[in-house]
Structures are given as structure tokens and as C-alpha cells.
C-alpha positions in Angstrom: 175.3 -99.6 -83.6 172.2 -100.6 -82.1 172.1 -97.5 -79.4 169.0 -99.8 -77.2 171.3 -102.7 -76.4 173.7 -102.4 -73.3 176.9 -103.8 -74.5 177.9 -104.7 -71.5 174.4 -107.0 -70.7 175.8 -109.0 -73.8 179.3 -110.0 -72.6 179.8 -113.1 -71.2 181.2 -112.8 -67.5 184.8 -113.9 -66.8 185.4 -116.3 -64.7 189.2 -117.4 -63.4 190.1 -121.3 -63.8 190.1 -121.3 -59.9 186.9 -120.2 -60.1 185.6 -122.6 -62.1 187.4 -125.7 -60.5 185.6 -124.2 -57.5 182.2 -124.2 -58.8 182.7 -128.0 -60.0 184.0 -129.1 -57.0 180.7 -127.9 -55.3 178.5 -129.2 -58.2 180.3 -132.9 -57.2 180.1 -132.5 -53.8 176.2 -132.0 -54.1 175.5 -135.0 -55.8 177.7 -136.8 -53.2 175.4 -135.4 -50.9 172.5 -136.8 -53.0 173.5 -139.8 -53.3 174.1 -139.6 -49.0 170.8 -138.9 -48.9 169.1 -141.2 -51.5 171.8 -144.2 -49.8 170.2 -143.2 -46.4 166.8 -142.2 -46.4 165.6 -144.2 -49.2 167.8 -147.7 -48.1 169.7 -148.0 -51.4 172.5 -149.9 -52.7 175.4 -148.0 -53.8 174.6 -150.2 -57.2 171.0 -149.4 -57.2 172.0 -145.8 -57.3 174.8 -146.2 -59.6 171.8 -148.1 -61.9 169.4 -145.3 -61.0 168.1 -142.8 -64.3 169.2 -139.5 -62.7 166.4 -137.5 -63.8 163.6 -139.9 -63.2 165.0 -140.5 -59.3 164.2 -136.8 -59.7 160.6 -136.9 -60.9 160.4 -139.7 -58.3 161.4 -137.5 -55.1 159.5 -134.1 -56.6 156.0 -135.9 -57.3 153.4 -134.1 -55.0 150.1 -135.3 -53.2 146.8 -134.9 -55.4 146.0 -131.6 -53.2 149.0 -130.1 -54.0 148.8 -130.1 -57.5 147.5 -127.4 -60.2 144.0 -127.7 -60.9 141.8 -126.7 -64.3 141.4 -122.8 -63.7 138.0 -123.4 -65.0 137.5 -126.5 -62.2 138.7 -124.0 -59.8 136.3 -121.0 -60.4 133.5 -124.2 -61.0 134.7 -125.0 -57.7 134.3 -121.0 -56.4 130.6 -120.8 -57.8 129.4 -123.7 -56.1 131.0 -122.8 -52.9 132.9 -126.1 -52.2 
């Protein structure tokens, strides 16, 4: 017996069927709610959503300005020297 593991830490937690129904009923519900939102705020068909790649609508709503993104560390301590 491997006296540094927890044996505890490596068991799975239990969960009750209820529980789980539970949890999937709230995953659902969320991307209900997405879709509210993308049908609202972005003027969408039901279709074009229905159509819609999940995961690239995704990429779509998470892209971020130029000035928010990560820059070169190198760029940035450039930047640092030169005072700019």
C-alpha cells in the first residue's frame, strides 16, 4: 500500500439519480438560456441557431479587442525599456 496517497482523494464521489437528473436539468436549462440570449441579442433565427457550430458561436462571443489580448513577454519588457 502506497502510504502517500489519500484513499479517499481517489474515490469517485456518489452522487443520487436525483441528483444527477438535477444537474442535467440545469445544464439544459443554460443552453435554453443561451440560445435566449444568442435569439435576442444577436437577432437570430431559431434555424440559424439550430444551424449554428456550438463551439465556434463560442469563439465568436469570447474573441477580445486587440488591447486586451496577451502580448510577447519580450514585446512587453521592449515596450517597458523604451518607456511607451
Amino acid at each position: 500500500m502506497n502510504r502517500w496517497r489519500n484513499p479517499k482523494a481517489t474515490k469517485k464521489a456518489q452522487i443520487s439519480p436525483a441528483q444527477k437528473v438535477f444537474e442535467l436539468q440545469n445544464q439544459l436549462e443554460d443552453f435554453d438560456l443561451f440560445a435566449k440570449d444568442t435569439l435576442t441579442n444577436l437577432h437570430w433565427t431559431p434555424d440559424q441557431f439550430d444551424d449554428a457550430d456550438y463551439f465556434r458561436v463560442m469563439e465568436i462571443l469570447a474573441a477580445r479587442p486587440a488591447k486586451d489580448r496577451p502580448v510577447d513577454p519580450m514585446q512587453f519588457v521592449k515596450q517597458i525599456q523604451n518607456g511607451q
